[in-house]
Kinemage of the C-alpha trace (Angstrom):
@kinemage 1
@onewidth
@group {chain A} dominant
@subgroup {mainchain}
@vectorlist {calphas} color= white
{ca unk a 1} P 6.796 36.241 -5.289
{ca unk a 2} L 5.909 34.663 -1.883
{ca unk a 3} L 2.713 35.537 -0.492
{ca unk a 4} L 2.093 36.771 2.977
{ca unk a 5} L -0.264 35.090 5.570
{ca unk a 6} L -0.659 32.265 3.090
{ca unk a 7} L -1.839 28.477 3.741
{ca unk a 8} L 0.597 26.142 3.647
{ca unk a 9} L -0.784 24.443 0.462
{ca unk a 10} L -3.109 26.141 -2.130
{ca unk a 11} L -4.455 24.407 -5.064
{ca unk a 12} L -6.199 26.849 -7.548
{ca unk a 13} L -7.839 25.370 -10.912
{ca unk a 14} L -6.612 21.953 -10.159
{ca unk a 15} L -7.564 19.501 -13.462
{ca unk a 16} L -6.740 16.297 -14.173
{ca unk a 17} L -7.497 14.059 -17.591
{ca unk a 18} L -6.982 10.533 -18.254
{ca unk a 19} L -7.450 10.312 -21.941
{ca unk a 20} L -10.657 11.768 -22.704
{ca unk a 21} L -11.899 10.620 -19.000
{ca unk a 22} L -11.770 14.350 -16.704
{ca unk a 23} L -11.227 13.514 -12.992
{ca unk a 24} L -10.904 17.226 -11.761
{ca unk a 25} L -12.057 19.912 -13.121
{ca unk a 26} L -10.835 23.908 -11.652
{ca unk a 27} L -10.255 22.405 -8.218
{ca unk a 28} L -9.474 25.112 -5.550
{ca unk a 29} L -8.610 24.195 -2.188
{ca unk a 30} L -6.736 25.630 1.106
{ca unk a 31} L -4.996 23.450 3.465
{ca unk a 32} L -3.763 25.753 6.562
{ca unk a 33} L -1.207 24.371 9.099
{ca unk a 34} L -2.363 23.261 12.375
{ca unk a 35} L -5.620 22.291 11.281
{ca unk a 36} L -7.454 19.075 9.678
{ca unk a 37} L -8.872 18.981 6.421
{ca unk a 38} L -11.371 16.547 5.518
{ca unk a 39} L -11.950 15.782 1.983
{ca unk a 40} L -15.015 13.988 1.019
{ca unk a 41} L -16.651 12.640 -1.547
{ca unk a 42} L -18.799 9.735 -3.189
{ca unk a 43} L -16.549 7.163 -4.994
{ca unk a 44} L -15.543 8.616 -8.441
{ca unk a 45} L -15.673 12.018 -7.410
{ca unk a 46} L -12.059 12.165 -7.521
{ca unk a 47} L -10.723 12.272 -4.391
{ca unk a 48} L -7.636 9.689 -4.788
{ca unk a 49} L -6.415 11.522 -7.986
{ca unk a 50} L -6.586 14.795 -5.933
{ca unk a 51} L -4.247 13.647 -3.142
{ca unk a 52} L -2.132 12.187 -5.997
{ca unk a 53} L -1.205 15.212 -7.500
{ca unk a 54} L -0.599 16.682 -4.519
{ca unk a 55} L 2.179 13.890 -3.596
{ca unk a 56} L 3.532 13.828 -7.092
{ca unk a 57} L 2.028 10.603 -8.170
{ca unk a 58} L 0.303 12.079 -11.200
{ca unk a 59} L 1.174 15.348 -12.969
{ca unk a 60} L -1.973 17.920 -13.132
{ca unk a 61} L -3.114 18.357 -16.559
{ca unk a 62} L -3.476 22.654 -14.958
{ca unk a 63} L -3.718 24.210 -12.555
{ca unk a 64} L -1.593 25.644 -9.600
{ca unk a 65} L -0.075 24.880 -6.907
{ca unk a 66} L 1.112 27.391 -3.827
{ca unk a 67} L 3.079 25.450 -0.874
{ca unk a 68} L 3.960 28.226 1.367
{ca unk a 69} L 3.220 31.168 -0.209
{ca unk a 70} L 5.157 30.536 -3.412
{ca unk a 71} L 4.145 28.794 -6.573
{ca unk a 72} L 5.922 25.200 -7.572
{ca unk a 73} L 5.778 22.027 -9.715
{ca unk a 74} L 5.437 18.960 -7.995
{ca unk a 75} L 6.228 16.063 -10.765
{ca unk a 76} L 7.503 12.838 -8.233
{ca unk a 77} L 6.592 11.622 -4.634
{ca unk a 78} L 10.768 12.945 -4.017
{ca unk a 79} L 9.471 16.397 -4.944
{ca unk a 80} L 6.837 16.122 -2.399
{ca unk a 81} L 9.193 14.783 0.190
{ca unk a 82} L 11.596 17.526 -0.342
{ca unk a 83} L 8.606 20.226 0.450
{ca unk a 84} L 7.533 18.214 3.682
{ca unk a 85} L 4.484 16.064 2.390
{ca unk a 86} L 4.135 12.448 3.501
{ca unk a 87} L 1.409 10.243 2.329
{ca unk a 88} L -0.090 7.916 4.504
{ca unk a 89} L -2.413 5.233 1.826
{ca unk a 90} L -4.816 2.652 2.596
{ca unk a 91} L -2.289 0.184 2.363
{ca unk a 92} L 0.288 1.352 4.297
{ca unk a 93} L 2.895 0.290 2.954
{ca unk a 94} L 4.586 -1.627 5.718
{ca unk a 95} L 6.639 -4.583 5.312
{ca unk a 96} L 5.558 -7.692 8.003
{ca unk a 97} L 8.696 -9.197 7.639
{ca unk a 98} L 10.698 -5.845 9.345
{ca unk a 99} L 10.198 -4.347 12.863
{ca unk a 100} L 8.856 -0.825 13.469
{ca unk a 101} L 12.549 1.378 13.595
{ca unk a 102} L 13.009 -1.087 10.312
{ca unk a 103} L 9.851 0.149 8.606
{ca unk a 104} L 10.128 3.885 9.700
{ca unk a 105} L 13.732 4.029 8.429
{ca unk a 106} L 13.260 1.997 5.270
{ca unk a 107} L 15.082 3.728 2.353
{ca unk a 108} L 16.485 6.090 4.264
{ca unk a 109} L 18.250 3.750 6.375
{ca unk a 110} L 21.116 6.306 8.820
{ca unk a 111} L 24.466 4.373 8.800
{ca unk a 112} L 27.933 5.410 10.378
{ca unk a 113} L 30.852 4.565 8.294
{ca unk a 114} L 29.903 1.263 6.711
{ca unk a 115} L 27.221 0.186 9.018
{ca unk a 116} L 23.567 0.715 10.170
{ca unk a 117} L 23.949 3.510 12.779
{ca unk a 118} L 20.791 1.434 14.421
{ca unk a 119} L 21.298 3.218 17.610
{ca unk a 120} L 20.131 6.353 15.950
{ca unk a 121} L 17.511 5.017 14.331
{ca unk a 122} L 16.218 3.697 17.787
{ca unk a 123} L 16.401 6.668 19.438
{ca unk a 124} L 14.853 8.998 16.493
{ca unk a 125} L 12.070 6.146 16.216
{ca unk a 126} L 11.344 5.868 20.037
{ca unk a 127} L 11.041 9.761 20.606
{ca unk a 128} L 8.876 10.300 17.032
{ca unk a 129} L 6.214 7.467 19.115
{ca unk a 130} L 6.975 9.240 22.505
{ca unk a 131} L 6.225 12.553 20.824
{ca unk a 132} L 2.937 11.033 19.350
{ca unk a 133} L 1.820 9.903 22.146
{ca unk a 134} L 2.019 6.007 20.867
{ca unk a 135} L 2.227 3.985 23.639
{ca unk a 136} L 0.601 1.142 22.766
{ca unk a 137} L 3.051 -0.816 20.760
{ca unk a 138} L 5.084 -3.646 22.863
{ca unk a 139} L 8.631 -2.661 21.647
{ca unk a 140} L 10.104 -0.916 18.720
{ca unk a 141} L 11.910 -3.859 17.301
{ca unk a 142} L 8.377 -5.906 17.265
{ca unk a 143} L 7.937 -7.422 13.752
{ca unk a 144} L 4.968 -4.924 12.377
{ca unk a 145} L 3.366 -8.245 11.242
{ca unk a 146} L 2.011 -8.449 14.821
{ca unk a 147} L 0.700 -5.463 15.265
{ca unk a 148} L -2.920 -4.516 15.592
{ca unk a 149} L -5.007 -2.655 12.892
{ca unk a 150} L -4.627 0.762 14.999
{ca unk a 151} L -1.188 -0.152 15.926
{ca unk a 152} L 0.001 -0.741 12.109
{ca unk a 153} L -1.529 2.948 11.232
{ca unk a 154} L -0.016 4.277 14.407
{ca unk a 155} L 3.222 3.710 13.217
{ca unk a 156} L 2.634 4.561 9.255
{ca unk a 157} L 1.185 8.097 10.740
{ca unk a 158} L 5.070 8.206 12.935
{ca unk a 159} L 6.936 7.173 10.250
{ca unk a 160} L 5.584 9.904 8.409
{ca unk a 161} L 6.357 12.876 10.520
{ca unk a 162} L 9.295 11.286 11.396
{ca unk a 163} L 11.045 13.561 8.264
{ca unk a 164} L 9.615 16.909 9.276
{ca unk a 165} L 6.827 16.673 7.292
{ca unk a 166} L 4.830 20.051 6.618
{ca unk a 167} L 1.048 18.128 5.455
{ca unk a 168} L 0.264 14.455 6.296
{ca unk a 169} L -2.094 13.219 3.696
{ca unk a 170} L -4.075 9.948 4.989
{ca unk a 171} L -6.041 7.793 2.980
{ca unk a 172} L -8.735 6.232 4.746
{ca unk a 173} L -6.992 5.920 8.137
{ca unk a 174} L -9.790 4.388 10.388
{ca unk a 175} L -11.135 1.947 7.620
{ca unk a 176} L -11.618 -1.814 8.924
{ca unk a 177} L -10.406 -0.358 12.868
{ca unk a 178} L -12.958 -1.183 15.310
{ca unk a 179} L -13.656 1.543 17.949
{ca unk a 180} L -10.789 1.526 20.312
{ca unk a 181} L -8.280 1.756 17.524
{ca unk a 182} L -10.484 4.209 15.354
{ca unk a 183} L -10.154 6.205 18.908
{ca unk a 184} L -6.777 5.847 18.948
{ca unk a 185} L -6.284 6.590 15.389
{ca unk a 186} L -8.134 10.191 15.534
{ca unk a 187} L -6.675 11.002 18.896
{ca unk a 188} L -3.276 10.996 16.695
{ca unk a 189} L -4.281 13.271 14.057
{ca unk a 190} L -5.600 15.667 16.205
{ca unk a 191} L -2.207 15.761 18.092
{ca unk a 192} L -0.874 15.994 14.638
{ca unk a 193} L -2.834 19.108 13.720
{ca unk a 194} L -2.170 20.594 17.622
{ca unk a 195} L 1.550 20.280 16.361
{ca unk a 196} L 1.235 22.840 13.814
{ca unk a 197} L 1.172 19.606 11.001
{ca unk a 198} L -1.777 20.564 7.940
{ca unk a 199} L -3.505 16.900 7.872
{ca unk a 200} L -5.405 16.322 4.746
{ca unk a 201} L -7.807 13.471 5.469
{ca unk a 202} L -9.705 11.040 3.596
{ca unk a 203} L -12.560 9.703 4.785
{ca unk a 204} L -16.036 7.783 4.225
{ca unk a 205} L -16.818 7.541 7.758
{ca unk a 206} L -19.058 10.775 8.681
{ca unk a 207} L -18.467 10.046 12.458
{ca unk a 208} L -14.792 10.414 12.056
{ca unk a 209} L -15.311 13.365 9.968
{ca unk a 210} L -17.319 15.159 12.362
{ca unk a 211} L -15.098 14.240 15.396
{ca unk a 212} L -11.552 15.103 13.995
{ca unk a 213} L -11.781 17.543 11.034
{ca unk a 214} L -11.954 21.501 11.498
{ca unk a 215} L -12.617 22.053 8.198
{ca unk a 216} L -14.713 19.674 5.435
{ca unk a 217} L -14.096 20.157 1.516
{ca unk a 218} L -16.147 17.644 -0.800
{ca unk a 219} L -15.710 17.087 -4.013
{ca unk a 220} L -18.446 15.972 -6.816
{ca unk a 221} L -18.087 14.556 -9.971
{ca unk a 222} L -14.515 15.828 -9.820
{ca unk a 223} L -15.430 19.769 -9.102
{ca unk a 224} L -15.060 21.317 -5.629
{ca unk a 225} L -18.472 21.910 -4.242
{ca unk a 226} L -17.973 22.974 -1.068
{ca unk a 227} L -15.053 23.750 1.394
{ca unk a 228} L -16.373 25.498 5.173
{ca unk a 229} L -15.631 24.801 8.351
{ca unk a 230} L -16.960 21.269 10.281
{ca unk a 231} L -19.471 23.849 12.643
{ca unk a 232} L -21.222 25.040 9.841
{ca unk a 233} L -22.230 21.308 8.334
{ca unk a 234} L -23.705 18.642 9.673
{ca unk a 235} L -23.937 15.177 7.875
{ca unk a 236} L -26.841 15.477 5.878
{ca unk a 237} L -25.125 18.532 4.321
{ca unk a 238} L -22.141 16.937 3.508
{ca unk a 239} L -24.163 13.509 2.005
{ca unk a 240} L -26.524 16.306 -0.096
{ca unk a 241} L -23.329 17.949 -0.998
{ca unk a 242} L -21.498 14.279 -2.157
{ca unk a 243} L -24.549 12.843 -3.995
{ca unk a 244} L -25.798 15.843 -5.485
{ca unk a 245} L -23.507 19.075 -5.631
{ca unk a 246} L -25.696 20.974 -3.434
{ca unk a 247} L -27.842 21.875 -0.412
{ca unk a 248} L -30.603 24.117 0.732
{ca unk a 249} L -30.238 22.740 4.286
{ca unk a 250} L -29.593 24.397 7.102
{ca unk a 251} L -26.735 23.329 9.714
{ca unk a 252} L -28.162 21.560 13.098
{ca unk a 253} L -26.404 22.386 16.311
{ca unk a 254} L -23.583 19.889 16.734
{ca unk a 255} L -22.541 18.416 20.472
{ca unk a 256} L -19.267 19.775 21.015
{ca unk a 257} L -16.107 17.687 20.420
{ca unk a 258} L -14.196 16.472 23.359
């Protein structure tokens, strides 16, 4: 039964084992579309095996999950695909030795009759960084091993919408940018989010929390603590909330976001 004015991805009583080793326990979360999530948490608190469940990597051990308004099993990174979730992880996953239309297209190369339709590819590949607002990158056939830091995530972040993705889950997306790039990083997922696109982020960096992320959902020791929106935290909150589970604070006034 689908259910009305739903978010596009709910997680209820998410857990995950390893063994005897429990790295979620009853996890509940809501990721709407249009709108960034920011998932924080100290490291062990089980943030990585959250996002992997959610892109099929690992199999919850129960748990729920809603995509849409209607219930289903996510068991591979294919089945996650199919729904319209791309993950974006620390590493990237780009090849150095292929251009950018190489490394957006790779595995699901476009060919026409026996041969690489690279036209298409161009064209898709130019208008997914037009649409992005990526302008920053010399030429699309410039080996990615030349790219800059922000460039490189720039064009992991576009080859991921560049299948119609739904959610855009990004590990870590500003880590080792300095501030230009980290600029031009956030600048994209908030187009991303203005889009309609649910972004799930991870981050360490409070300052990137604060500037991008509508909403901020941390997780401790592997349970959900706290999920509310960014105007009702501020960062000593959110490290109370990482490091301990809890917080009598109450939120200061933030400067609003440009």
């Amino acid at each position: 039964m689908k259910e009305a004015n739903a978010p596009l991805l709910r997680l209820r009583g998410i857990s995950k084992s390893f063994g005897p080793v429990r790295a979620l326990t009853d996890v509940d979360l809501d990721v709407p579309a249009g709108e960034v999530t920011a998932l924080v948490g100290d490291n062990g608190a089980g943030k990585s095996s959250l996002i992997k469940c959610i892109a099929g990597i690992y199999a919850p051990t129960s748990g729920e999950m809603w995509w849409d308004g209607e219930l289903v099993h996510i068991h591979t990174p294919r089945d996650a695909a199919a729904l319209g979730i791309e993950t974006v992880y620390q590493d990237l996953a780009l090849c150095d030795n292929l251009d950018i239309v190489e490394n957006m297209f790779l595995g699901r190369e476009r060919t026409h009759l026996t041969a690489l339709d690279e036209e298409s590819m161009e064209h898709s590949a130019l208008d997914t960084l037009k649409s992005l607002a990526v302008t920053s990158v010399r030429s699309i056939r410039q080996p990615v091993a030349s790219l800059s830091g922000g460039q490189r995530q720039s064009v992991a972040i576009a080859k991921s919408v560049l299948w119609n993705s739904k959610l855009v889950i990004m590990d870590e997306p500003t880590a080792a940018l300095g501030v230009a790039q980290t600029g031009m990083v956030l600048d994209l997922v908030r187009r991303l989010a203005d889009r309609g696109v649910a972004v799930l982020i991870i981050s360490h960096n409070m300052n990137d929390v604060f500037q991008v992320a509508d909403r901020i959902a941390v997780l401790y020791l592997g349970k959900m603590t706290a999920v509310r929106p960014t105007a009702e935290l501020d960062r000593q909150i959110v490290v109370d909330l990482m490091t301990t589970g809890a917080s009598t604070r109450v939120a200061q006034p933030l400067p609003d976001r440009e």
